[in-house]
Legacy VTK file of the C-alpha trace (Angstrom):
# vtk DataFile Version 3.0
C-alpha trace
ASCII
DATASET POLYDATA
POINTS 395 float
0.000 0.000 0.000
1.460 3.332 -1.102
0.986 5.976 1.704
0.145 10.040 0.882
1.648 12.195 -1.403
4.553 13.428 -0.234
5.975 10.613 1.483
8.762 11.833 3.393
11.188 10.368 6.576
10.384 10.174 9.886
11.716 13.382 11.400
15.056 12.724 12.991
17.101 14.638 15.661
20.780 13.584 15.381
23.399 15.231 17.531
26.628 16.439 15.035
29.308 14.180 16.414
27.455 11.329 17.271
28.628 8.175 15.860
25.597 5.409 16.461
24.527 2.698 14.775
21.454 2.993 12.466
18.862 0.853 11.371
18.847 0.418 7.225
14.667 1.350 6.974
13.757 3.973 9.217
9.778 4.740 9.113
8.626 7.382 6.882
5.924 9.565 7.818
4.381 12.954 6.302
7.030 15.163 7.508
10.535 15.711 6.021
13.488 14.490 8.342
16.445 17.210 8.607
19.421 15.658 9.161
23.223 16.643 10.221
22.388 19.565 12.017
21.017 20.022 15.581
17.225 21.056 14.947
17.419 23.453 17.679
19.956 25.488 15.702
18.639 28.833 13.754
18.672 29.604 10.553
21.272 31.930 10.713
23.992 29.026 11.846
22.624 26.175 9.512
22.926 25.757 5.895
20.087 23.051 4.268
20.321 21.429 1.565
17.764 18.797 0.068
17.726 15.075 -0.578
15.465 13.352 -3.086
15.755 9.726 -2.776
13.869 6.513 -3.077
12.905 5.595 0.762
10.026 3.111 -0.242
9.179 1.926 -3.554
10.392 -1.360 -5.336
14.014 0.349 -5.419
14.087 1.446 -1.638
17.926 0.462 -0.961
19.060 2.784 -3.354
17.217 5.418 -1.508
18.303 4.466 2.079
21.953 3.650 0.887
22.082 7.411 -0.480
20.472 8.759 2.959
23.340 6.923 4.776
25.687 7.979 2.969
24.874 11.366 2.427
24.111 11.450 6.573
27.815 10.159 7.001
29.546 12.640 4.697
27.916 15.581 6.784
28.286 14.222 10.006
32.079 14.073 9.289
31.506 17.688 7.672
30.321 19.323 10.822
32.788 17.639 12.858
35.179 19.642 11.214
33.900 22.796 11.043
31.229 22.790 8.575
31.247 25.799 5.858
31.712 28.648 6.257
31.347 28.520 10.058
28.100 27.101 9.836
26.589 23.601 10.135
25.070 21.537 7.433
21.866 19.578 7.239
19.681 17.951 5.155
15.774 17.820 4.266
14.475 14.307 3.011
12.408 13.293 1.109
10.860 10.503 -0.690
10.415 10.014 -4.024
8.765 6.055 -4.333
10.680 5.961 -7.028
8.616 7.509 -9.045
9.764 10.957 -11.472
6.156 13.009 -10.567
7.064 12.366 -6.701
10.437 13.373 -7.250
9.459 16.463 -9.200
7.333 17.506 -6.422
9.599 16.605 -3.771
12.289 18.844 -5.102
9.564 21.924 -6.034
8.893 21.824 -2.310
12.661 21.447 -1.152
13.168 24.650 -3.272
10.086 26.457 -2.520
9.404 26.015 0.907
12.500 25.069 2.569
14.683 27.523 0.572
17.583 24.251 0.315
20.661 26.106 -1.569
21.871 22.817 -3.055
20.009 19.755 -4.011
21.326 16.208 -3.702
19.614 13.097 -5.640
18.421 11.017 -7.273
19.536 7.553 -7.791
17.453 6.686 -10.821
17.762 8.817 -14.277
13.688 8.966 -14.852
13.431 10.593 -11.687
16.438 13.067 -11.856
15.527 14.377 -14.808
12.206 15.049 -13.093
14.172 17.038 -10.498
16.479 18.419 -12.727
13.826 20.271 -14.607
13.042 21.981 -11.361
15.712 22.221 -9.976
17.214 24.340 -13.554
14.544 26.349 -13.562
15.141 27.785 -10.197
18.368 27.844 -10.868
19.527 25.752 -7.194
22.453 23.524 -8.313
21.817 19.555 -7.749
24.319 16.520 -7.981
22.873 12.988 -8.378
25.254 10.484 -6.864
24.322 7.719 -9.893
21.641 8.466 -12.454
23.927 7.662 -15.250
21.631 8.538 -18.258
23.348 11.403 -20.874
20.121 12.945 -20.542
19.945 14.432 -17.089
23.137 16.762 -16.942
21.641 17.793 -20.624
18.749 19.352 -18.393
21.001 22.366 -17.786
24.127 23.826 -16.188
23.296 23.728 -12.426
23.002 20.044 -13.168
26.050 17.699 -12.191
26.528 13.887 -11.334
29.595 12.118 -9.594
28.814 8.506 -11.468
30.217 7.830 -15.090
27.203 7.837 -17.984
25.922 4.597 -19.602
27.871 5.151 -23.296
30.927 4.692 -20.790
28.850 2.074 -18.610
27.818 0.070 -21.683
31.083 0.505 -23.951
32.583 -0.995 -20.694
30.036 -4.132 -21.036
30.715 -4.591 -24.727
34.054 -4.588 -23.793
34.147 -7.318 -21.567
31.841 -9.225 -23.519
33.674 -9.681 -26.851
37.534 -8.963 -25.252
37.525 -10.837 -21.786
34.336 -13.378 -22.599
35.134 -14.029 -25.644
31.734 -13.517 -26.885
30.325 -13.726 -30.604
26.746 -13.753 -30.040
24.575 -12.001 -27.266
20.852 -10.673 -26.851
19.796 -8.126 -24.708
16.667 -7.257 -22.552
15.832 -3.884 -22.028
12.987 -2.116 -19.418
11.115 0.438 -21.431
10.178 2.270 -18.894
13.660 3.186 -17.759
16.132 5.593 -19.415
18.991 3.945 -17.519
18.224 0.602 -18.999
17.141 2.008 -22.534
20.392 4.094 -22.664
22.683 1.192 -21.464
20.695 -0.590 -23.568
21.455 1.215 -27.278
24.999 2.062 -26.226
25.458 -1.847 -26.001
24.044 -2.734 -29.105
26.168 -0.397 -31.146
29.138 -1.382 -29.081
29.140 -4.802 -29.310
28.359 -5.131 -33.305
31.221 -2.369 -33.859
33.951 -4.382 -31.834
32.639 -7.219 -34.363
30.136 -9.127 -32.264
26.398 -9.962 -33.314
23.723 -9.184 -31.098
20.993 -11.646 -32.449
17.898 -9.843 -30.597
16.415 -7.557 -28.268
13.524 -7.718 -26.202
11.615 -5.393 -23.625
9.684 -5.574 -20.865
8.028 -2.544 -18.421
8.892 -1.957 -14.712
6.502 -3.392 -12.530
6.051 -6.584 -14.962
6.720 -10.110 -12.989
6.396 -12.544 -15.520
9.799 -12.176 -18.044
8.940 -15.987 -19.353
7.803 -15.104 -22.877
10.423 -12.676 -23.697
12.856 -14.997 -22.172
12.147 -18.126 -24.113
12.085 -15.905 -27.251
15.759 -14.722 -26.684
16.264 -18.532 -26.170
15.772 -19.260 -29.553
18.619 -16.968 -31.271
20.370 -19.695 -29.169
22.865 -16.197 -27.484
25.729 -17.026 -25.540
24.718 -14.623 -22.779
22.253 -11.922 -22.802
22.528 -8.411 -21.368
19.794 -7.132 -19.118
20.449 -3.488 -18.196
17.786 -3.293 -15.222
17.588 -2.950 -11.667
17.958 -5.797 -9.284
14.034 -5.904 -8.680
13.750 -7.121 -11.990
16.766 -8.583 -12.418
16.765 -11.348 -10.046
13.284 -12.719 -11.168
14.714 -12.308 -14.572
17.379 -14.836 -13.885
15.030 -17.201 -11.944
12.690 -17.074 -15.013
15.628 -17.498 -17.522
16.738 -20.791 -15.732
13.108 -22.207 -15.653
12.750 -21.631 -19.415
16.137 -23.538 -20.075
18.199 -20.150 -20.992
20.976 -20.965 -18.781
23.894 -18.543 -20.326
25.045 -15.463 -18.071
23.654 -12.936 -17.937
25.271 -9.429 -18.089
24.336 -6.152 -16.337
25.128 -2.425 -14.757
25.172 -0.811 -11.798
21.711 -0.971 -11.366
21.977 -4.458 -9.865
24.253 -2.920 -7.292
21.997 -4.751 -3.922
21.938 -7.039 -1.719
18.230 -7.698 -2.613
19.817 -8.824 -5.794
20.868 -12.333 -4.581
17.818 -12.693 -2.203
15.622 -12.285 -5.267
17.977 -14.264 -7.978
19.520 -16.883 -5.760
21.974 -19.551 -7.426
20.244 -18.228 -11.099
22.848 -15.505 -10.813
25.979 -17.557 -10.525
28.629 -16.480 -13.131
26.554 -13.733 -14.048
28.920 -10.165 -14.484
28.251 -6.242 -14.180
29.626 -3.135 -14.416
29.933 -1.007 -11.192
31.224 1.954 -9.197
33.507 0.187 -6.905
34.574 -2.760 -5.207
34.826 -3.064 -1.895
37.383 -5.625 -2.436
39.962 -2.946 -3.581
42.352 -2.154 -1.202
42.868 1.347 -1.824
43.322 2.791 1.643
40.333 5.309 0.699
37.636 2.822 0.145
38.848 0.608 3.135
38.261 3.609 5.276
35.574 4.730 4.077
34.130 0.521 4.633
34.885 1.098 7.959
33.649 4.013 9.034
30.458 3.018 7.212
29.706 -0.384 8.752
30.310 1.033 12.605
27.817 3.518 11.605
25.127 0.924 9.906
26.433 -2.389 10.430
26.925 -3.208 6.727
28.800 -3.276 3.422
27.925 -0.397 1.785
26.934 -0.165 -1.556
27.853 1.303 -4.635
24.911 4.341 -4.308
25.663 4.414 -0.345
29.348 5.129 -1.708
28.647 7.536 -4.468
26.160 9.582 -2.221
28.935 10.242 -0.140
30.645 11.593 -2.643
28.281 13.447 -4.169
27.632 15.015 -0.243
31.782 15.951 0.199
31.804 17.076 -3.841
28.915 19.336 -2.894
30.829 20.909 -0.210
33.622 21.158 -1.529
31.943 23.534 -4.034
30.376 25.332 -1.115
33.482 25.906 1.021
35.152 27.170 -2.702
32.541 29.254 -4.003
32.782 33.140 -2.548
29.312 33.424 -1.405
26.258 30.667 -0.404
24.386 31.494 -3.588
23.118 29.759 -6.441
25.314 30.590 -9.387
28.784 31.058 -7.128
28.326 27.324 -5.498
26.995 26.411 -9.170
30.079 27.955 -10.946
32.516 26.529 -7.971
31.343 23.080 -8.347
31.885 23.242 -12.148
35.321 24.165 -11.917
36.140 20.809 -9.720
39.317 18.387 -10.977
40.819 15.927 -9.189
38.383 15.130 -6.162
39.729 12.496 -4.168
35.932 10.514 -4.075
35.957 6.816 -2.938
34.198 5.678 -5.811
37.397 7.198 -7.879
39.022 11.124 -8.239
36.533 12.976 -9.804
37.038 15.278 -12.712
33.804 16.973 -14.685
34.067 17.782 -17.901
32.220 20.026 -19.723
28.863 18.820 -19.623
29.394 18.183 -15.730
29.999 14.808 -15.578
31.949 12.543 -13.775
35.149 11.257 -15.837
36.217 8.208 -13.976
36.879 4.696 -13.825
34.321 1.272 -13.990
34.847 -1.842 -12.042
33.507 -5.433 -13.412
32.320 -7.796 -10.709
30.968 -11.434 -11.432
28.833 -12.957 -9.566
29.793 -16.055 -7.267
29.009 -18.037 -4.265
26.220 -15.707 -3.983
28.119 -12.244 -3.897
29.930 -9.902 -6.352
33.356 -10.585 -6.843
35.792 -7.989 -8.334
36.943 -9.174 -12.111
39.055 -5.693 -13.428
39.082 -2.227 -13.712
38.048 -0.184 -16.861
39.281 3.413 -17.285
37.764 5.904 -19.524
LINES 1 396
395 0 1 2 3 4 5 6 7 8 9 10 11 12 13 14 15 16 17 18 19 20 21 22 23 24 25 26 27 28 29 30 31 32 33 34 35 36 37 38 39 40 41 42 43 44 45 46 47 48 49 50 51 52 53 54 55 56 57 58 59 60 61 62 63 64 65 66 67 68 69 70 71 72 73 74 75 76 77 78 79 80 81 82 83 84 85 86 87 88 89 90 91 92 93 94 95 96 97 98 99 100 101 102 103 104 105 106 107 108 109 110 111 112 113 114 115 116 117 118 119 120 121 122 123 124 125 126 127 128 129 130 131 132 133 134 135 136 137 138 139 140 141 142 143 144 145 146 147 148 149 150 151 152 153 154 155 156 157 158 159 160 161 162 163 164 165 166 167 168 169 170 171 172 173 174 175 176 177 178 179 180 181 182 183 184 185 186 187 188 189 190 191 192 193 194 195 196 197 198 199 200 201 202 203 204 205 206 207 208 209 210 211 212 213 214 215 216 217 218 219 220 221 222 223 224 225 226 227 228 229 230 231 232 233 234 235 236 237 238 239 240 241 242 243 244 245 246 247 248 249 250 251 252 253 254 255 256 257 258 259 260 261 262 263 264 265 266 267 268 269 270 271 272 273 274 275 276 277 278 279 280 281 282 283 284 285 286 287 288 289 290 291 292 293 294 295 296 297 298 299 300 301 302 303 304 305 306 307 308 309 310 311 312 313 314 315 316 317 318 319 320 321 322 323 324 325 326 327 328 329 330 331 332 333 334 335 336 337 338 339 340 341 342 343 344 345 346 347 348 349 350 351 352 353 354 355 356 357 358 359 360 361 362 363 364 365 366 367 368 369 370 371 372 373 374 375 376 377 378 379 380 381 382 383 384 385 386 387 388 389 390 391 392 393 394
């Protein structure tokens, strides 16, 4: 059941330097949460910025992992100072997952709560809801992974931290044909999505130009549970794996329904099936499965095994690849702030622009001209029921 428009968090009072544990699904209720800064503080002392995410919804970790990590990043923020002499905090809200909540979420964020900065989403159909607003107002925003070409496109007070899907899915083709070996694939896109539609086409070209066939593609629509015709249609082209470009909602029923109808290749994804929930829902129909990704936490680059620890004494878990790149997008965001000559919209807007070489744990960040992320991709394959790093990719 789908509670009231606007869903929002539960409101939350967390002390600056506190360092407890947290639950991963706190209750959302009608009010926004504000988080990182003591509530008692005025609004002279407190800069607010806005969250978008997915709390609830059939993609609620991505939402929750960005909360996380966006509440880590300013914790450690105000701990040292905050900007500008001021602390930081953050108004959430909840999207469902859906682009009109989103939309609305972030006209509210900008209209009533006067947020300088806006921080979300993790889905590409949603941020370029956002984005819309968000331009218009002229209130910068960074989504930590939408990776669709189309959202920074929205304007220039639009910026990500994640690389885009021709990168993502040149990567995939890549590994396909080079390390795979692969001749023949077919691919099965969500039409509803512009992550998996843009994955999707930047595949297909991919693949045939480094000399590969792809012998059909197929569709299906978010919120569809029953893959089985599709499926046993791409079984017929007789592919040696196929590559399914959706989130791991779909995903793992996808590879349940794939085995059932006898289509037993791997199967071959992106970040979108960056969860947990992913092997819950797919089980042993995802073993030596591969997709592309943000990071690893099995790199041993002292920033990421920091930032793995301070993470799980804070939540008790592994974070993911959104929990990671919300971070990012939090300290990036920041950054810009604490660079920019005054707290308004064009000076943070022209100061986060100018960024190069930000250490992020997800990779150093440089954004180019259209405000994306230039960076690196990871490959993990799927075995013994978790991801396992393969190789690095670099632009």
């Amino acid at each position: 059941m789908r509670l009231p428009l606007p869903l929002l968090l539960a409101a939350l009072a967390l002390p600056m330097l506190a360092c407890e544990k947290k639950t991963a699904s706190a209750a959302p209720s009608s009010e926004g949460s504000q988080v990182g800064a003591a509530q008692a503080g005025s609004a002279t002392d407190t800069i607010l910025i806005g969250e978008v995410g997915s709390l609830t919804g059939s993609e609620a970790t991505f939402g929750i992992s960005a909360r996380n990590g966006i509440e880590l990043a300013l914790n450690e923020v105000n701990a040292t100072g905050g900007v500008k002499g001021k602390k930081v905090a953050v108004r959430v809200y909840d999207s469902q997952g859906r682009p009109e909540e989103g939309a609305q979420a972030v006209t509210r964020l900008i209209a009533q709560d006067h947020v300088l900065a806006v921080l979300g989403e993790a889905a590409s159909s949603v941020s370029m809801a956002m984005a819309e607003k968000a331009q218009a107002a002229k209130v910068p925003m960074i989504t930590p992974t939408s990776t669709s070409p189309e959202v920074t496109k929205k304007g220039d007070f639009i910026f990500r931290v994640c690389f885009i899907d021709p990168f993502q899915g040149l990567v995939m083709a890549k590994f396909a044909r080079e390390n795979l070996k692969l001749d023949k694939v077919a691919v099965l896109t969500d039409n509803k999505s512009a992550f998996s539609v843009g994955l999707a086409d930047v595949f297909n070209q991919k693949f045939k130009e480094f000399g590969g066939e792809v012998a059909a593609n197929e569709s299906y629509s978010k919120g569809d549970t029953d893959f089985r015709a599709q499926l046993t249609a791409l079984k017929k082209v007789k592919p040696q794996a196929v590559f399914v470009p959706g989130y791991y909602t779909d995903v793992g029923i996808i590879a349940r329904q794939a085995r059932e109808v006898g289509l037993t290749v791997p199967l071959l994804g992106g970040d979108g099936w960056d969860s947990d929930k992913l092997f819950e829902l797919g089980g042993s129909a995802l073993e030596g499965s591969f997709f592309s990704n943000h990071y690893s936490p099995d790199n041993p680059d002292p920033r990421i095994q920091d930032f793995l620890k301070k993470y799980k004494q804070a939540y008790g878990a592994v974070p993911d690849s959104v929990a990671v790149l919300a971070y990012d997008a939090a300290r990036l965001l920041v950054d810009g702030m604490r660079r920019a000559p005054d707290l308004s919209g064009p000076a943070i807007r022209d100061a986060i622009a100018a960024t190069k070489n930000f250490p992020g744990v997800a990779g150093t960040v440089n954004l180019d001209a259209n405000r994306d992320a230039v960076k690196e991709a990871v490959v993990l394959k799927v075995a013994n029921g978790k991801a396992e790093f393969v190789t690095t990719v670099a632009p």
